[in-house]
C-alpha positions in Angstrom: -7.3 -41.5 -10.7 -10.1 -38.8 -10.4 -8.7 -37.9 -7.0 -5.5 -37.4 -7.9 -6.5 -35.3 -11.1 -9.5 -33.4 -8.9 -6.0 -31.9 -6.6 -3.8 -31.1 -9.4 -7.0 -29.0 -10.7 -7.3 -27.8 -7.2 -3.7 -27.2 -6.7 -3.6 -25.1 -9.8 -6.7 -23.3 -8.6 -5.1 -22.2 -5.4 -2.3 -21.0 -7.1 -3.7 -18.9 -9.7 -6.2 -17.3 -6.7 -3.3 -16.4 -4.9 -1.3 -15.2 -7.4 -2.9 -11.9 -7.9 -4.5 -10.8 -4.8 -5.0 -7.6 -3.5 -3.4 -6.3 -0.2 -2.5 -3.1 1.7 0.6 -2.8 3.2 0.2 0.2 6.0 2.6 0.9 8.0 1.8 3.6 10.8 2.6 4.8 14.1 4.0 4.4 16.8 6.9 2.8 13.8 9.0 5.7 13.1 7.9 9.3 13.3 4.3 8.5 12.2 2.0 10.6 14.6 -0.7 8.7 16.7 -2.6 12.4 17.6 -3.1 15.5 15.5 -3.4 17.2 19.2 0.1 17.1 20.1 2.2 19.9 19.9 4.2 21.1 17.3 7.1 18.9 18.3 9.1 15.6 17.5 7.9 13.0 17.1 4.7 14.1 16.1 5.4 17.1 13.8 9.0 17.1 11.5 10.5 20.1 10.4 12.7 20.7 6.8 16.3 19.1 8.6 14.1 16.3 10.2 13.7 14.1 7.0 13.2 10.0 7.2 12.6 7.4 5.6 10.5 4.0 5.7 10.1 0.7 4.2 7.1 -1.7 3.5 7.1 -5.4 4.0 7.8 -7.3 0.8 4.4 -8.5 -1.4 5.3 -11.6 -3.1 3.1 -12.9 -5.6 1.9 -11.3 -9.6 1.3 -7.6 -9.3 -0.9 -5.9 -11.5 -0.9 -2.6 -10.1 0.5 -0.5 -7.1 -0.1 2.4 -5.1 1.6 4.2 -2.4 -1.1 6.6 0.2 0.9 8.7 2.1 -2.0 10.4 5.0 -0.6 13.7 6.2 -2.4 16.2 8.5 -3.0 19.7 7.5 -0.3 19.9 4.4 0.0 23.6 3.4 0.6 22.9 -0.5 -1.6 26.1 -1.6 0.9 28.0 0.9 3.9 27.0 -0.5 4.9 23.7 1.8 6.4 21.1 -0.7 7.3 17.6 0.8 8.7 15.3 -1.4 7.9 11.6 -1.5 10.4 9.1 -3.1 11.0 5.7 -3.9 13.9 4.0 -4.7 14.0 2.0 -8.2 16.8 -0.5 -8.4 18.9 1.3 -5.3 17.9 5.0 -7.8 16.1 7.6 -5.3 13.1 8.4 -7.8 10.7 11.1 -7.2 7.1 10.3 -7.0 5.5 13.7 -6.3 4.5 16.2 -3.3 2.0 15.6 -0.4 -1.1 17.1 -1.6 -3.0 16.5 1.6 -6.2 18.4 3.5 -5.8 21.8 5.2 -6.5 21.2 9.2 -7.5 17.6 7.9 -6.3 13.9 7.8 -5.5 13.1 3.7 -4.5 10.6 1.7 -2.3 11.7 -1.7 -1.8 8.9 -3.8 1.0 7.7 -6.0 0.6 5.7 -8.8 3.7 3.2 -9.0 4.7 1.8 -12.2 5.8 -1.7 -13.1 9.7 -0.4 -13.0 8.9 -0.6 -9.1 7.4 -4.3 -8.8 10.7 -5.8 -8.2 11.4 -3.1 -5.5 7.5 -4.4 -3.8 8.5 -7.4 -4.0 12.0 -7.0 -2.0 10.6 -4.4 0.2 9.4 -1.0 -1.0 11.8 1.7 0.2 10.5 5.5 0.9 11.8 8.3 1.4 10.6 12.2 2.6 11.9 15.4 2.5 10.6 18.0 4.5 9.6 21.6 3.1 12.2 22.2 0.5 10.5 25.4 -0.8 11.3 27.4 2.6 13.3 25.8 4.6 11.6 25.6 7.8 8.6 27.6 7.9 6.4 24.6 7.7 5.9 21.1 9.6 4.7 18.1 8.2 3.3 15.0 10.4 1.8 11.8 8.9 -0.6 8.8 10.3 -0.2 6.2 7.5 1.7 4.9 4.5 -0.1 2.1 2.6 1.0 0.5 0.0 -1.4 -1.0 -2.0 -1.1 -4.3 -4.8 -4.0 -5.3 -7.0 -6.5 -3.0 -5.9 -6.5 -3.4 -2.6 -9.0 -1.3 0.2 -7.6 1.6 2.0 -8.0 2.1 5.7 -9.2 5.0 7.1 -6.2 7.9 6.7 -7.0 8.7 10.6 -4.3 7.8 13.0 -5.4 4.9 15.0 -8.3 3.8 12.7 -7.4 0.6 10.5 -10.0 -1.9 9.9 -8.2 -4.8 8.0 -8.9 -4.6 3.9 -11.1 -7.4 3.1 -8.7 -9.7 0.9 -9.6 -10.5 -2.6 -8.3 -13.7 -1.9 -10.9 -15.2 -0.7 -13.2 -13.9 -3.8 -10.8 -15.5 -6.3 -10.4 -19.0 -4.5 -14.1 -18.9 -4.2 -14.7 -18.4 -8.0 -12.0 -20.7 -8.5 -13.4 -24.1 -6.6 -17.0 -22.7 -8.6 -15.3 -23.0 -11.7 -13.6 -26.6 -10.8 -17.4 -27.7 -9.7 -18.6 -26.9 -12.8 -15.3 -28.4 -14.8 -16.4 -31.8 -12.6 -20.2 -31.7 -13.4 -19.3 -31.2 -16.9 -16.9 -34.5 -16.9 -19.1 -36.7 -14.8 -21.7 -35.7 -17.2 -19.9 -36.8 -20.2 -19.5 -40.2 -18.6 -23.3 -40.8 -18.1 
């Protein structure tokens, strides 16, 4: 009888500890137009110009989500020069704005997006993104990107470098961990009792 109720502890341990872990999503290149070299010439695929705009989607996260994050890295965004490009989302088949690529002059960036709970449903199905490309000139500026991560719980970024993605450390493991401490102690404290 201890058995049995040691797994049904255990079983409920496991599937609080994976019910609100934290994970990256990245998606990057060669998938899409994401650029693998910030040396390449001022061409498609690696650079995309104002009629060149595309759009993405991120593998569906299952599980509770406390908070979300989309990282967009983009080489050398010319913001303070008047490039605008556009990030969106769609919320319940809605194209939503979620801001401009802020980015790093001559420099791999991240620009972050906070994502509220009105677009959990949409992580869990399958985040879909959208870009569009200079809409404050109309062609005087080029946009390229390495990475789009999506990120649930608090998860670790990699690297906004092309090529450069050393896997997020899950928190996974941390919460099972704490979890099978905590159903130690719950069994020391019940065997005690009995002595």
């Amino acid at each position: 009888m201890r058995i049995v109720k040691l797994l049904v502890i255990l079983s409920a341990v496991l599937v609080f500890s994976t019910s609100a872990y934290a994970l990256v999503d990245v998606i990057e290149y060669p998938t899409g137009y994401f650029c693998p070299d910030q040396a390449s010439t001022y061409n498609s695929p690696y650079y995309r110009w104002f009629n060149e705009d595309w759009g993405w989607s991120h593998n569906a996260i299952g599980g509770t989500i406390t908070s979300a994050t989309l990282d967009i890295s983009a080489w050398d965004v010319d913001a303070a020069s008047g490039e605008v490009d556009k990030i969106y989302a769609y919320d319940e088949g809605v194209l939503t704005l979620l801001g401009s690529l802020t980015g790093l002059d001559d420099d791999w960036g991240y620009t972050n997006f906070v994502l509220g709970t009105n677009f959990y449903n949409e992580i869990a199905s399958g985040l879909q993104i959208f870009m569009e490309i200079d809409t404050a000139t109309n062609g005087n500026w080029a946009v390229t990107l390495a990475k789009s991560a999506l990120t649930v719980n608090g998860g670790t970024l990699p690297d906004p470098n092309p090529g450069s993605n050393p896997v997020p450390e899950p928190g996974t493991f941390m919460l099972l961990g704490s979890g099978l401490v905590g159903l130690i102690g719950y069994g020391k404290v019940k065997f005690s009792k009995k002595a």
